[in-house]
C-alpha positions in Angstrom: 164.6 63.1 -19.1 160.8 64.0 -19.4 160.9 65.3 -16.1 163.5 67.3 -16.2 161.5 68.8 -19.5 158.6 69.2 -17.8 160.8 70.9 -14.7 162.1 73.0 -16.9 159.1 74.3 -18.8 157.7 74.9 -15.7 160.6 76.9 -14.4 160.7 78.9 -17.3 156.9 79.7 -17.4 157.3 80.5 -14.0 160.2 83.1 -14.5 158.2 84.4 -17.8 154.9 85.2 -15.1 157.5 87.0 -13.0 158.6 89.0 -15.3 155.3 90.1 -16.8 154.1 90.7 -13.3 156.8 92.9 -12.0 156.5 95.0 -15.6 153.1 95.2 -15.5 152.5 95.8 -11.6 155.5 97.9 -11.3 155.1 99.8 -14.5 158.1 102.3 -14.1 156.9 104.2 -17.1 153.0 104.1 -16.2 152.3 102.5 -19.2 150.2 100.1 -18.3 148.3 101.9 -15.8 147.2 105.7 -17.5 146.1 108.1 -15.6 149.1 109.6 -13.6 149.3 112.8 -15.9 145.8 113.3 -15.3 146.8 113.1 -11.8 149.5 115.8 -12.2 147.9 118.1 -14.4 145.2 118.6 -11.7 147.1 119.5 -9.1 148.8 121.9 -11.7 145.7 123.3 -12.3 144.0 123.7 -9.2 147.5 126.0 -8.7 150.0 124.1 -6.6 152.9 122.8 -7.5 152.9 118.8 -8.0 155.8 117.0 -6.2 156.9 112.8 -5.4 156.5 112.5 -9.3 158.8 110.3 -11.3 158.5 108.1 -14.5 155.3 109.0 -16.2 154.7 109.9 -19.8 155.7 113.2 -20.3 154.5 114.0 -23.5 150.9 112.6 -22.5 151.2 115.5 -19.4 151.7 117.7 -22.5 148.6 116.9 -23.7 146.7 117.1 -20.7 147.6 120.6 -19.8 147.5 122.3 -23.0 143.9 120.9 -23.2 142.9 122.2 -20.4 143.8 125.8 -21.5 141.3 128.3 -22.0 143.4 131.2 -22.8 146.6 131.8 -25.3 149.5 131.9 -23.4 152.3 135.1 -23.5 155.2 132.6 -23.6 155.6 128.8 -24.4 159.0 127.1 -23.5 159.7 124.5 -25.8 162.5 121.9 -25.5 164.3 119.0 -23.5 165.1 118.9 -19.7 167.7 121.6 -20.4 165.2 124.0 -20.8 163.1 122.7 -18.5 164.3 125.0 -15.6 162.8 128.4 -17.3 159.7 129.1 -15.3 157.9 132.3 -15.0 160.2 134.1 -12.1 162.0 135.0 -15.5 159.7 137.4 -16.8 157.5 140.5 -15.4 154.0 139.3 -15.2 153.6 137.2 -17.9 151.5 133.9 -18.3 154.7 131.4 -19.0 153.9 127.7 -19.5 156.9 124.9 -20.0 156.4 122.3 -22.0 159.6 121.3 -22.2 160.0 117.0 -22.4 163.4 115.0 -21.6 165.2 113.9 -25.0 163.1 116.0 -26.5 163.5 115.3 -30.7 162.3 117.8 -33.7 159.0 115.5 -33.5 158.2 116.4 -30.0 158.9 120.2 -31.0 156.4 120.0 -34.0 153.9 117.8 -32.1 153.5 119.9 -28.6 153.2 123.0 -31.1 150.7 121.6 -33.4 148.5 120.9 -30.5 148.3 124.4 -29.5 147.8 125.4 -33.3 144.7 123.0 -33.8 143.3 124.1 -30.5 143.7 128.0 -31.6 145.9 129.2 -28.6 149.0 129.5 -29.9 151.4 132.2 -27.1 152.3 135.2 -28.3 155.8 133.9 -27.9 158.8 131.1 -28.3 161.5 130.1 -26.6 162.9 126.8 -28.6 165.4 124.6 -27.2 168.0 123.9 -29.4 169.8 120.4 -28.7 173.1 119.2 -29.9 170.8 115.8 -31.0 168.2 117.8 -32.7 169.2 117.3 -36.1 170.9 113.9 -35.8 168.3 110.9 -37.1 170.0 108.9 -35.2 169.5 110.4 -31.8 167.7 107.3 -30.5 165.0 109.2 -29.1 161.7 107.5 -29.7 159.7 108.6 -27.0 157.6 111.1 -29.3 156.2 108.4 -30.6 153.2 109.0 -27.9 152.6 112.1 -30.2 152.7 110.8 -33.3 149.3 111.5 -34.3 150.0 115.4 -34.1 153.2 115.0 -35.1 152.0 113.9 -38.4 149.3 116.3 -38.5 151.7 118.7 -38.9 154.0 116.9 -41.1 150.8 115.7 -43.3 152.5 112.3 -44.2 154.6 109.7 -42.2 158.8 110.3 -42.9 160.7 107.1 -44.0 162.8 107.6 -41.8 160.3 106.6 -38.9 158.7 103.6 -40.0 161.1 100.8 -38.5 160.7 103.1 -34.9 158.5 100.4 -32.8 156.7 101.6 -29.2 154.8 98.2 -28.5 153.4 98.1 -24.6 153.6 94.4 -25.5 157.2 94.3 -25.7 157.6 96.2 -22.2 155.8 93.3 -20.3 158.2 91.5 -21.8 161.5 93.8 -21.7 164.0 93.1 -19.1 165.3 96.5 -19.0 162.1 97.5 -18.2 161.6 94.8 -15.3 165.1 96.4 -14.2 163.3 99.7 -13.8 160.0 98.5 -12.6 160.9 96.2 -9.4 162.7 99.0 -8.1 159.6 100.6 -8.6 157.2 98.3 -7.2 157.7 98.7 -3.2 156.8 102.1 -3.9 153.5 101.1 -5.4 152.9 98.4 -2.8 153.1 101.2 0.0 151.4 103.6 -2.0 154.2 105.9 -2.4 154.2 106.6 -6.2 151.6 109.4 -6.5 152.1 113.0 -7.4 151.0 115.1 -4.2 150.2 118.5 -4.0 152.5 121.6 -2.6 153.3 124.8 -2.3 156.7 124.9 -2.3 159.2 125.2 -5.1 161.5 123.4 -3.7 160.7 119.8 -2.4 162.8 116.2 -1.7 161.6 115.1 -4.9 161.5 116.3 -8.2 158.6 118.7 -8.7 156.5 120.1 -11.4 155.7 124.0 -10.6 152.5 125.8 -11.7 153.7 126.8 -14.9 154.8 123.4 -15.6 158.7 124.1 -15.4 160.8 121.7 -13.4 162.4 121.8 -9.5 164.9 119.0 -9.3 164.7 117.1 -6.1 166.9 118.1 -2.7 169.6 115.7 -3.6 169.9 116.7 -7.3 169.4 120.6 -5.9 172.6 120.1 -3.4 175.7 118.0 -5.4 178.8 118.8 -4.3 181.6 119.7 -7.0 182.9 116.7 -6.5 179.7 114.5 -7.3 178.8 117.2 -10.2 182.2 116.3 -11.8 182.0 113.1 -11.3 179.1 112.8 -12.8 180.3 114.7 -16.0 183.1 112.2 -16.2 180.5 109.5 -15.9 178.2 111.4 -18.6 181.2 110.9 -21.3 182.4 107.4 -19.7 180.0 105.9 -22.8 178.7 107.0 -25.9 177.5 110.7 -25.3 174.0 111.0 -24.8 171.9 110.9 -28.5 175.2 111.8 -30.5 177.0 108.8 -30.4 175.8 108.2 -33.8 175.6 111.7 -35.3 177.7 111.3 -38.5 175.9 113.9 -40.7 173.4 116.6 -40.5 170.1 115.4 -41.6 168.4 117.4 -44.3 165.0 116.3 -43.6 164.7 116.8 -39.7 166.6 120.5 -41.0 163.8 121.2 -43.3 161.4 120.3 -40.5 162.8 122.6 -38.3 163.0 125.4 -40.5 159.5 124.5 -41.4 158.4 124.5 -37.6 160.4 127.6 -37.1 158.6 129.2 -40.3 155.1 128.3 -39.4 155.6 129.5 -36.0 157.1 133.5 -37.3 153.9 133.3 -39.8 152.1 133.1 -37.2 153.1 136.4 -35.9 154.8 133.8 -33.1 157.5 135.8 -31.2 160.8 133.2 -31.6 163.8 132.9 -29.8 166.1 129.9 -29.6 168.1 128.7 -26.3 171.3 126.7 -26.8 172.0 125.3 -23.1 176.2 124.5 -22.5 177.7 121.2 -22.0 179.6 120.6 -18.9 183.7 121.9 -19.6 184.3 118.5 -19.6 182.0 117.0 -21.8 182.0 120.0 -24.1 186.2 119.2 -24.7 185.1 115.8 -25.4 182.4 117.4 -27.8 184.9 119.6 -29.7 187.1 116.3 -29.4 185.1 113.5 -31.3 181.7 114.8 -32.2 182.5 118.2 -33.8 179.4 117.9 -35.8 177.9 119.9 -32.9 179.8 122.6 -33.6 178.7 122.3 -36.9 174.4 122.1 -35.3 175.4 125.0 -33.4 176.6 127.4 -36.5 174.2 126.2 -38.8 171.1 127.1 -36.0 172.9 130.4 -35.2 173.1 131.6 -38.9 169.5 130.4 -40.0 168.5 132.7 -36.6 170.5 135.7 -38.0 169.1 135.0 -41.7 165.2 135.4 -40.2 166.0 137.9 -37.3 165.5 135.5 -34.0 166.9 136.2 -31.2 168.9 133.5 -29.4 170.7 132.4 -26.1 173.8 130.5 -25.1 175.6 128.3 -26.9 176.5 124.5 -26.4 180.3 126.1 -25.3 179.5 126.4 -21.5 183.5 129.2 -22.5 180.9 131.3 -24.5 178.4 131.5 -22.2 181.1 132.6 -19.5 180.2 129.5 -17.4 182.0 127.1 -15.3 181.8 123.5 -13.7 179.7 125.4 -9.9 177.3 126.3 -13.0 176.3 122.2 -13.6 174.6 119.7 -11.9 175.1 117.0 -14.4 177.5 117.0 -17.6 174.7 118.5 -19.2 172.1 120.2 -17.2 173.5 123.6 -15.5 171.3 125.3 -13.1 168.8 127.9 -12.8 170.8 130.9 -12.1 173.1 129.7 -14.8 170.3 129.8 -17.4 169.5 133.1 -16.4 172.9 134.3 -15.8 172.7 133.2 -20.0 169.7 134.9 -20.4 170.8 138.5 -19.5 174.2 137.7 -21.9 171.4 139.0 -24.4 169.1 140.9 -22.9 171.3 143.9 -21.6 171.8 142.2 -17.8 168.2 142.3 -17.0 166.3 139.1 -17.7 163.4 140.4 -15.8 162.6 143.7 -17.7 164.0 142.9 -20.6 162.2 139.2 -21.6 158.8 140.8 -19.5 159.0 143.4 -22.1 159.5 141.3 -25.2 
């Protein structure tokens, strides 16, 4: 019996090394290994285009380029990986940087903005991303959290609402999720294959961070068929929806931070303009189906911008913003001719003049 105890302990300590190992050597997420944004943000500023990047904290990269600016920027893109996309072929000679992060929550928004307003460069203008999540507190998103000291800056106290929110590196080394994520990973690092590498091409195999920090998916994301674009739709709504499963009411606290964010930004004689990217048609009659509270986001966003005189784009109905499945990659990312096709909607069918002349 003792042996087997002792067999046993050992197995299990065994398995427990492993796992910590693979997490900590593999480290999808770079968290235990910093210094990959730094990476990337020097290839972005020695002007080239930074490609073979993947799973890296994007909000750090946020902080590493905007602290490397010198000068105010003419326009700041601010949002999730649906705005992402928006790059500075958009507009007529303008300095455009996208700081646009994945799941990107009101926290994020106020956070990446606060950094430019304590380092005194805020852009002359705004495009927000508006998300259907962005006003649900329980979107689940938690990855702001590497923020959270400008976020609160902003925000001058710590919400309620965000004090159970844990982001312990300690737990990761011991996550299996994340040992999922970081054996695939670790062959990579093994061979040396995981580091950001410099191009000049917009368009690469893998996904690629241009110059103005906007995004160029990789060449199989770039080239779906139909068929795999609506399959992956279907797949998209096969679970809960992405960060709305749980959206039973608007919040009134992440509202007043947004309007609060959106007020600081027009005092400070900020240019604003929202940008509501379209679900896929099939996930949007899911949407209208059994989440109709985004309908609700979408009206309440639109009338505060008519109230206060911004200007906004799309909608989350990919029927209002006269698109169709060709116009998707994903049940909720549609392309970049599709965001400008949305775009000129609202600037008279010139994107170019009419955004370059803002």
């Amino acid at each position: 019996m003792k042996k087997f105890i002792y067999k046993t302990i050992i197995f299990s300590v065994l398995t427990l090394l492993f796992l910590v190992s693979v997490n900590y050597w593999g480290d999808s997420a770079k968290i235990f290994h910093p210094g990959y944004e730094k990476k990337i943000a020097d290839i972005i500023f020695e002007n080239q285009n930074a490609t073979n990047i993947s799973n890296y904290d994007e909000r750090i990269l946020q902080n590493e380029l905007i602290n490397r600016l010198h000068t105010n920027p003419d326009i700041l893109i601010l949002g999730s990986s649906r705005t992402m996309l928006i790059n500075s072929t958009f507009f007529v000679e303008k300095n455009v940087i996208n700081n646009s992060v994945s799941g990107a929550s009101i926290e994020d928004l106020i956070a990446i903005y606060q950094i430019y307003n304590e380092k005194e460069i805020l852009p002359k203008k705004i495009i927000l991303g508006i998300d259907p999540w962005l006003l649900n507190e329980n979107n689940g998103q938690i990855r702001w959290k590497s923020l959270e000291k400008e976020y609160a800056s902003f925000s001058n106290e710590r919400k309620e609402r965000n004090k159970s929110i844990l982001n312990n590196e300690v737990k990761q080394l011991f996550s299996f999720s994340y040992f999922q994520a970081s054996f695939k990973n670790l062959p990579n690092v093994i061979k040396g294959k995981s580091e950001p590498i410099a191009s000049n091409e917009k368009y690469n195999q893998t996904t690629t961070k241009l110059v103005d920090a906007s995004l160029s998916y990789g060449k199989k994301y770039r080239e779906f068929s139909n068929e795999e674009v609506n399959n992956n739709a279907k797949n998209y709504i096969s679970g809960g929806i992405y960060s709305i499963e749980n959206f039973n009411t608007i919040s009134p606290d992440i509202l007043q931070e947004f309007e609060n964010l959106c007020l600081s930004i027009l005092e400070n004689n900020i240019e604003l303009s929202f940008f509501l990217a379209p679900y896929h048609p099939v996930v949007y009659e899911k949407v209208v189906q059994d989440y109709s509270i985004v309908l609700d986001v979408e009206n309440k966003v639109v009338k505060f911008a008519e109230e206060k005189g911004i200007e906004y784009f799309g909608s989350f109905s990919p029927q209002k913003a006269d698109l169709n499945n060709d116009d998707f990659y994903d049940g909720m990312h549609c392309k970049e001719n599709a965001v400008k096709k949305i775009m000129k909607v609202r600037t008279h069918n010139n994107v170019y003049k009419s955004l370059g002349n803002w």
